[in-house]
C-alpha positions in Angstrom: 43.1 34.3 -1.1 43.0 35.6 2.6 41.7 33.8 5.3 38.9 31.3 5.6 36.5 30.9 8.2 36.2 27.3 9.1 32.2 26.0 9.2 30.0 27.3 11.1 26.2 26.0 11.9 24.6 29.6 12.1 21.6 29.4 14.3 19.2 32.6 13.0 15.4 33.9 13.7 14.2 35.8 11.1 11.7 38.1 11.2 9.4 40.1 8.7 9.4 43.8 9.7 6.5 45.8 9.4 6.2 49.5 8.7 5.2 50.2 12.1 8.0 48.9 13.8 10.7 51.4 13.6 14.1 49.4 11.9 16.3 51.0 14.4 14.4 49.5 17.5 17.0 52.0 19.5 14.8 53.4 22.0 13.4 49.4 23.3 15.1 48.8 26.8 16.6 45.8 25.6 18.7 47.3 23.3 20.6 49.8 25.5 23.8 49.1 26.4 24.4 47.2 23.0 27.4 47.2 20.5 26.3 49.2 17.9 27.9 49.6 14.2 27.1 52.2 12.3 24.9 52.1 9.1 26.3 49.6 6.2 25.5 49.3 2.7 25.9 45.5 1.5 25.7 44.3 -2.2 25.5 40.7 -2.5 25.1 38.7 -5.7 24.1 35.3 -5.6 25.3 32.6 -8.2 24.2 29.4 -9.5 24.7 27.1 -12.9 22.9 27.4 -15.5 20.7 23.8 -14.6 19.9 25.4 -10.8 22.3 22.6 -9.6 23.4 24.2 -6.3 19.8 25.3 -5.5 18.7 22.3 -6.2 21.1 21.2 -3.5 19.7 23.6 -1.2 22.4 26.0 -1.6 23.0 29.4 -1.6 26.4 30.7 -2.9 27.1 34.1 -2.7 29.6 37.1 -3.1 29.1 40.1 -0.7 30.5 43.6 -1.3 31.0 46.1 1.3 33.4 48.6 2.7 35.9 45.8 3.8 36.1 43.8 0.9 34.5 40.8 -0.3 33.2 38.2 1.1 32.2 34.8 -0.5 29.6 32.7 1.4 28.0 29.0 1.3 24.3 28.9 2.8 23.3 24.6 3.3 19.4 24.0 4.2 18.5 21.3 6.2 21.4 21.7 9.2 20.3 22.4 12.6 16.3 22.5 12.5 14.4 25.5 12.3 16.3 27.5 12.2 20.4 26.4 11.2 22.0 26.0 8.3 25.7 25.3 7.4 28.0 27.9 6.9 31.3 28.6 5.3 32.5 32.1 4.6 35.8 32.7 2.7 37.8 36.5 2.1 38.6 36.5 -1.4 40.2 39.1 -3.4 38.8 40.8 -6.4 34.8 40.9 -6.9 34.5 36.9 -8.6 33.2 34.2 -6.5 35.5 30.9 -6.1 34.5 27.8 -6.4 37.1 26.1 -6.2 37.0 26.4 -2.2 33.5 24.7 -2.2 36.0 21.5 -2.3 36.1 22.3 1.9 32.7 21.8 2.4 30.1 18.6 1.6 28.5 20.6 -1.7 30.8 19.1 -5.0 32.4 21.7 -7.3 29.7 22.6 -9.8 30.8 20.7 -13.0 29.8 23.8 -15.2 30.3 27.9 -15.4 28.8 29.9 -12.6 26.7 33.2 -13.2 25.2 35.8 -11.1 21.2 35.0 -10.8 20.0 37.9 -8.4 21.6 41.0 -6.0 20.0 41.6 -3.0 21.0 45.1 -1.7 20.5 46.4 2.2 21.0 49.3 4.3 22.4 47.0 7.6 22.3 48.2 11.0 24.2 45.8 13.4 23.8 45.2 17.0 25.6 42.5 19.7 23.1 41.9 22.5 24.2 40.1 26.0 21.1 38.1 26.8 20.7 35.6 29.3 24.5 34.5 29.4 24.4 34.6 25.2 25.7 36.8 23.0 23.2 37.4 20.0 23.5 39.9 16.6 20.8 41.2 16.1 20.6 43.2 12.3 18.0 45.1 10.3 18.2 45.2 6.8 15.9 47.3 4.3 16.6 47.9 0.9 15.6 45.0 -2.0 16.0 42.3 -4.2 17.0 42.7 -8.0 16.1 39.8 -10.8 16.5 41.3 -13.8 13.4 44.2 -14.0 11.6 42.4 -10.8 12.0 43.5 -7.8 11.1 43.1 -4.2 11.8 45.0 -0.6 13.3 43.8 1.8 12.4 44.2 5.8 13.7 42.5 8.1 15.1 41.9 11.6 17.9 38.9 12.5 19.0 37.3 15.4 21.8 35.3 15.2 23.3 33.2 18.5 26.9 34.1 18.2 27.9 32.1 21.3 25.5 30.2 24.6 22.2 28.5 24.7 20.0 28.4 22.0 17.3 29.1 24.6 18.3 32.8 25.2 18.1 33.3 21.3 14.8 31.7 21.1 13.3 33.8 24.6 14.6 37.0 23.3 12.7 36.1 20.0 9.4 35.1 22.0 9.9 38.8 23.4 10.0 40.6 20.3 7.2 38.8 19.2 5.1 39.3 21.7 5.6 43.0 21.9 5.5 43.8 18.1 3.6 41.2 16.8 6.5 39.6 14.2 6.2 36.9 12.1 8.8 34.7 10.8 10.1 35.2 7.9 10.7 31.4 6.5 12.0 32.4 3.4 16.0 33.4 2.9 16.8 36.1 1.1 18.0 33.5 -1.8 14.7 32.0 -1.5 13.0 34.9 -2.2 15.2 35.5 -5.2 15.1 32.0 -6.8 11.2 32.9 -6.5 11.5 36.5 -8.2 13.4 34.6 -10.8 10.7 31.5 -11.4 7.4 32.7 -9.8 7.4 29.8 -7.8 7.8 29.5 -3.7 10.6 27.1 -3.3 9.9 23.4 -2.5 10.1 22.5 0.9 12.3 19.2 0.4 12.7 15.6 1.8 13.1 16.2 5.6 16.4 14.8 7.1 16.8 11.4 8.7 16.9 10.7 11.9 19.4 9.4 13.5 19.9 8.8 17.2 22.8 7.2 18.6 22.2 4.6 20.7 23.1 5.8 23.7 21.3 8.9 23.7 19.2 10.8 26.4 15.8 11.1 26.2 15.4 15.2 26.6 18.6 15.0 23.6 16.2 13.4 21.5 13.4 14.9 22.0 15.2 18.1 21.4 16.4 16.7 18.0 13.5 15.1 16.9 11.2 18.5 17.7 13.7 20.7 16.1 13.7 18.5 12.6 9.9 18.5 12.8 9.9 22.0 13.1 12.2 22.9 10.4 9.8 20.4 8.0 7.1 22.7 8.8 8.8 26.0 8.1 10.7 24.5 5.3 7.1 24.0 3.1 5.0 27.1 4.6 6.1 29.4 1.6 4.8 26.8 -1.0 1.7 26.3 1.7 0.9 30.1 1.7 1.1 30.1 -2.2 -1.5 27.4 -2.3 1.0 24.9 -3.2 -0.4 21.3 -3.1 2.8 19.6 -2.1 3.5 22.7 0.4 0.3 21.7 2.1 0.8 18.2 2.3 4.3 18.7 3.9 3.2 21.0 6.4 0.2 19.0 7.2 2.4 15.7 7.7 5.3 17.7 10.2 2.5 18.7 12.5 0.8 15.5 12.2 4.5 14.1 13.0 5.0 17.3 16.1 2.2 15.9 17.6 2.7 12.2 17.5 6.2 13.2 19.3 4.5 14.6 22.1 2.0 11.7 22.1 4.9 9.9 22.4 6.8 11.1 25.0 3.7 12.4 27.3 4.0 10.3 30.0 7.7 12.1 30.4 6.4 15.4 29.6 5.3 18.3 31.8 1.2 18.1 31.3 0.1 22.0 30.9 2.7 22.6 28.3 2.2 19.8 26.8 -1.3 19.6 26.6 -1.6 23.4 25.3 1.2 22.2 22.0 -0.9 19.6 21.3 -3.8 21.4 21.4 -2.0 24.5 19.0 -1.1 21.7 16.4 -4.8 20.7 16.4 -6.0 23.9 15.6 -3.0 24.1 12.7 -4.0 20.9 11.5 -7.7 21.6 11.2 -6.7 24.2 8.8 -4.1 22.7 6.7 -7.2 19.5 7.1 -9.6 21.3 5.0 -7.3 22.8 2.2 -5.8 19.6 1.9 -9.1 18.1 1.8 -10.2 20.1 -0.6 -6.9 19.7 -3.1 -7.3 15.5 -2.8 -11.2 16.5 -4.1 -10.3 18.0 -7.2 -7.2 16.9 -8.4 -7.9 12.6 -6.8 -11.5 12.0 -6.2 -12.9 14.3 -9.3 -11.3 12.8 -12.1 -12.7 9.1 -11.1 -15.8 9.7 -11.5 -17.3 9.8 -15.0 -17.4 13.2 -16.5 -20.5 14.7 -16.7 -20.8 14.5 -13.1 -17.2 15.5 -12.8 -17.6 18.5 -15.2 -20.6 19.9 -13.4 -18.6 19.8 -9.8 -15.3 20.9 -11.0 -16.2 24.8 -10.3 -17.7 24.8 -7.3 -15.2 22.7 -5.8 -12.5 24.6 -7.4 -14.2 27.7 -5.4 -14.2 25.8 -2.2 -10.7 24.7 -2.8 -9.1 28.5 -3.1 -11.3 29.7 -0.2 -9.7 27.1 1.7 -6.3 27.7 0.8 -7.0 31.6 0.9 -7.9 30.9 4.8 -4.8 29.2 5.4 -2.8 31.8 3.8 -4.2 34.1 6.5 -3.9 31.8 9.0 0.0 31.3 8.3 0.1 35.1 7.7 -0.6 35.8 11.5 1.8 35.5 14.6 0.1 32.6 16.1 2.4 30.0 14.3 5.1 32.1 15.0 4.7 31.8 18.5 3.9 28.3 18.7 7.0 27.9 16.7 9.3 30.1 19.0 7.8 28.4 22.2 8.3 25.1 21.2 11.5 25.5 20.2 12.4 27.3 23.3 10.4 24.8 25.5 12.6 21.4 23.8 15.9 22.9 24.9 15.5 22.9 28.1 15.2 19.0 30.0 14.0 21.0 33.1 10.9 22.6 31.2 10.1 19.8 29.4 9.9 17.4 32.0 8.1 19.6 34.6 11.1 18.5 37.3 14.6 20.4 38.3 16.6 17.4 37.6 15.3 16.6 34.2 12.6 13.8 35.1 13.0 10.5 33.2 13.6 12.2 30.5 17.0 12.3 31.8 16.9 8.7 31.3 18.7 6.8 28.4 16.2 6.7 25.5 16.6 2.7 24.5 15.3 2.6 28.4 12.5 4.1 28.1 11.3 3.0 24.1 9.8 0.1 25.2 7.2 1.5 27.4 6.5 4.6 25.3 6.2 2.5 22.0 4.3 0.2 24.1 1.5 2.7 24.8 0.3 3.8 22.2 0.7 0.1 20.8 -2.3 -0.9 23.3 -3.8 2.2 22.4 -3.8 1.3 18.7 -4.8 -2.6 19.5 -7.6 -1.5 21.6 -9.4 0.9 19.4 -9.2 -2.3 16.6 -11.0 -5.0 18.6 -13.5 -6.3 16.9 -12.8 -4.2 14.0 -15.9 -5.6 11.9 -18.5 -3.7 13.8 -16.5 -0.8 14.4 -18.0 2.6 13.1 -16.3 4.6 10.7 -16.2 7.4 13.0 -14.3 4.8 15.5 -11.9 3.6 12.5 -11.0 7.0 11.8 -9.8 7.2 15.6 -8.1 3.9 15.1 -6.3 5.1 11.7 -4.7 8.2 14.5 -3.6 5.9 16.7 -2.1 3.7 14.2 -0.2 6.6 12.4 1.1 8.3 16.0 2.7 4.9 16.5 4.3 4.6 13.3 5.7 7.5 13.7 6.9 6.8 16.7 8.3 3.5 15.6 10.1 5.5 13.2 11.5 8.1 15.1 13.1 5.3 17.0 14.1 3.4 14.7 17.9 3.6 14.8 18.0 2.1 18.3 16.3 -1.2 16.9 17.1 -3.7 14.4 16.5 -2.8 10.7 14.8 -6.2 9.6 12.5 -5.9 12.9 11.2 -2.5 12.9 10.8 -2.5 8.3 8.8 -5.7 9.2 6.4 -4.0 11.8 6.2 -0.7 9.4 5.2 -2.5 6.9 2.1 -3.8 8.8 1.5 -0.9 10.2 1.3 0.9 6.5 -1.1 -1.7 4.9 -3.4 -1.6 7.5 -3.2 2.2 7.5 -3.4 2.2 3.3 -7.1 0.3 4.1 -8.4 2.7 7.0 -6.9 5.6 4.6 -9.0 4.3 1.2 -11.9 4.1 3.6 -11.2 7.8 5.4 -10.8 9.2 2.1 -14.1 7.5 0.9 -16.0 9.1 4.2 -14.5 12.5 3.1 -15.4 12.6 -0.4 -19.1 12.0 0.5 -19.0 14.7 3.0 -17.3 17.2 0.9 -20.0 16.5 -2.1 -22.7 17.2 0.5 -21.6 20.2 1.2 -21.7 21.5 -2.3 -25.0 19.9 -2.9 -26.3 21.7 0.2 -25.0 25.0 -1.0 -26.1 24.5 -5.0 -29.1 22.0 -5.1 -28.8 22.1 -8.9 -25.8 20.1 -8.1 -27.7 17.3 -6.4 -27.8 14.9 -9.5 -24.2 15.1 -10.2 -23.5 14.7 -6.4 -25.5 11.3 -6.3 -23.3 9.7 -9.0 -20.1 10.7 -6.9 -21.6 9.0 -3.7 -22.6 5.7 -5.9 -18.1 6.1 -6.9 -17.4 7.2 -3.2 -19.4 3.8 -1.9 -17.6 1.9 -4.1 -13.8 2.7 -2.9 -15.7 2.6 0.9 -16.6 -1.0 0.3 -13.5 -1.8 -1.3 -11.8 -0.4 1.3 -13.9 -2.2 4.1 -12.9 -5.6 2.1 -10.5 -7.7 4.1 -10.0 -5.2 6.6 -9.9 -7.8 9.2 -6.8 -9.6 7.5 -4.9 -6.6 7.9 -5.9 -5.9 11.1 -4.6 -9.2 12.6 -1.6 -9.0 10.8 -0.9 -6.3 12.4 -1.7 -7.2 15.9 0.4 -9.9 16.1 3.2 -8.4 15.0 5.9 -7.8 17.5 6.6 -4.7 18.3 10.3 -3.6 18.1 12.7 -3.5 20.8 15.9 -1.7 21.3 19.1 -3.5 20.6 21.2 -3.3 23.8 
């Protein structure tokens, strides 16, 4: 055994490389003046247990070959937002992996035999970058990925912060971009071979918990909170793009979640910037929205309906369903949520941006000072679009069901400063009253949805009738004792920070 390298959190943008871009970038302006190492070849085979146990994990474990020696790595998901993950990096002698020395790091020894899954092997050109006071990598590998007879190439540009501000990795990022056009590339090179392997994108996980200590400023966790959020998002847009159902449903909920954050915290927030995120995540949401829609149709509201009716709808809405998700593959396929990504990223690291002000505004603040009034506000907002909740429209209890989710959200990204009994108490009002609005919102949608095929195939009419007489049944249900939950939940008391 030769020396270890002690763990790392390795902070990396990704891009996909097009054709068009040349891979050695040498004559961009940036890049003069660089650190350059020559031309490597790497070989690295990646190893897992029979059961998948330290993917399942979300692990990567892998042996890397190249003119030095070996190198045996340790890849955790789910460390450091968008874009960190742990690292631990061991020289080892010989070309077998170790894994004994996972005992130094939070992944258990695997209980059974290890065996190479897939290679991935690259032509690397290395670069080390002075940017803004940071010192970034920046490498291109081409060459591809080996699973048995499949294959797949590999393209694509790194940046890794080796040392300084996460901001001047995420500005030099937002420059690329802009001038070539990148996207992110949100799968790993062991994600891409676990998927070579199986066929399928991998799942995008439970998000992490959060957890802010009590003392905490308010830019720090709004930094924190963004940059879990963000990772969320990126974390299920592989299984999104392959018309996943649970890939849509996770990105859908992190940008609902992104912009209840910034909902949250607008009264501390710089307006323009601020206003144009939100408005971004709308316009992702409205797309997710309608493939989601569309997957609830078929697979939820289909099947409870009785089955000639059911039967005669499935195709069409089957069609509607894959142009939907087709569209949002596109969508995700262009750099527009690659740049919202890299800009908000970018924008939460830096108090002074975010707040609009030098010194860092109130967001400067302690965060248990300011809960109260941000929790607070979109409270009233909540209570106020649920007066007198029997003759409001549906149209005005959809509006009330977005308020009420922003501030449970809210609620729970703050939860950690309050007491556990308190804010479990006021969630759980908040859920059953948003469980009703929900029955009745998906009601709403199933009718419109229906419409729309009947409008497009009139043969369909018939069948369409018999799901609006099933639809008008859950809407009435759902309407039922609306009003019990609703004062339930406004006269529960809102949380309050412990001090």
């Amino acid at each position: 055994m030769i020396a270890t390298v002690s763990q790392a959190t390795e902070t990396e943008v990704k891009f996909l490389l097009p054709e068009q871009v040349p891979a050695g970038l040498d004559g961009h302006p940036l890049f003069h003046g660089c650190t350059v190492k020559p031309p490597s070849r790497q070989v690295a085979t990646y190893f897992d247990t029979a059961d998948r146990a330290l993917a399942r994990a979300g692990a990567s474990f892998r042996l890397r070959r190249n003119g030095a020696g070996c190198v045996q790595t340790l890849k955790l998901r789910g460390q450091g937002g968008p874009f960190g993950r742990g690292e631990w990096e061991w020289r080892v002698k010989g070309d077998k992996p170790e894994p004994g020395r996972l005992k130094e790091t939070p992944l258990p020894v695997p209980e059974t035999a290890l065996g190479a899954v897939f290679t991935a092997e690259v032509v690397r050109t290395l670069r080390r970058l002075r940017y803004e006071g940071a010192t970034i990598e920046i490498t291109v590998d081409e060459g591809s990925l080996h699973a048995g007879e499949r294959t797949e190439p590999i393209r694509e540009l790194e940046l890794e912060l080796k040392e300084g501000d996460a901001g001047a990795l995420y500005r030099l990022a937002e420059r690329l971009q802009a001038e070539f056009g990148l996207v992110l590339g949100t799968e790993s090179k062991s994600d891409r071979g676990w998927r070579l392997v199986t066929g399928e994108a991998r799942d995008g996980g439970k998000g992490e918990d959060i957890d802010l200590p009590r003392d905490i400023i308010a830019a720090e966790a709004f930094r924190r909170i963004a940059a879990m959020l963000l990772g969320s998002l990126l974390a299920h847009q592989p299984a999104a793009g392959a018309g996943v159902m649970e890939g849509v449903h996770g990105m859908r909920v992190a940008t609902r979640r992104l912009r209840a954050l910034l909902a949250l915290f607008r009264p501390c927030l710089a307006a323009e910037p601020e206003a144009r995120f939100t408005s971004e995540l709308r316009d992702l949401a409205g797309i997710l929205g309608a493939a989601r829609d569309w997957d609830v149709f078929v697979t939820e509201t289909l099947p409870g309906i009785d089955p000639p009716a059911r039967d005669e709808l499935r195709a069409a809405a089957e069609a509607e369903r894959q142009a939907a998700h087709r569209r949002l593959a596109e969508e995700l396929g262009r750099p527009a949520m690659t740049r919202l990504v890299l800009r908000l990223s970018s924008w939460a690291e830096d108090p002074a941006a975010l707040s609009g002000e030098a010194d860092g505004g109130r967001l400067a603040e302690p965060l248990r000072h300011l809960a109260p009034e941000l929790l607070e506000r979109l409270a009233r907002t909540a209570r106020r679009r649920g007066r007198h909740i029997r003759r409001r429209s549906e149209a005005e209890l959809h509006e009330l069901r977005k308020a009420l989710k922003k501030l449970r959200y809210g609620v729970e990204f703050m939860a950690s400063l309050h007491k556990e009994k308190r804010v479990s108490a006021y969630l759980q009002h908040c859920k059953r009253l948003q469980e009703k609005l929900g029955g009745l919102n998906d009601a709403v949608a199933a009718i419109s949805l229906a419409d729309r095929l009947a409008q497009e195939n009139p043969a369909l009419r018939s069948a369409v009738m018999a799901l609006h007489r099933s639809a008008e049944e859950r809407r009435e249900e759902a309407r039922h004792d609306l009003r019990k939950g609703w004062r339930n939940f406004r006269d529960a008391e809102l949380p309050r920070p412990v001090r």
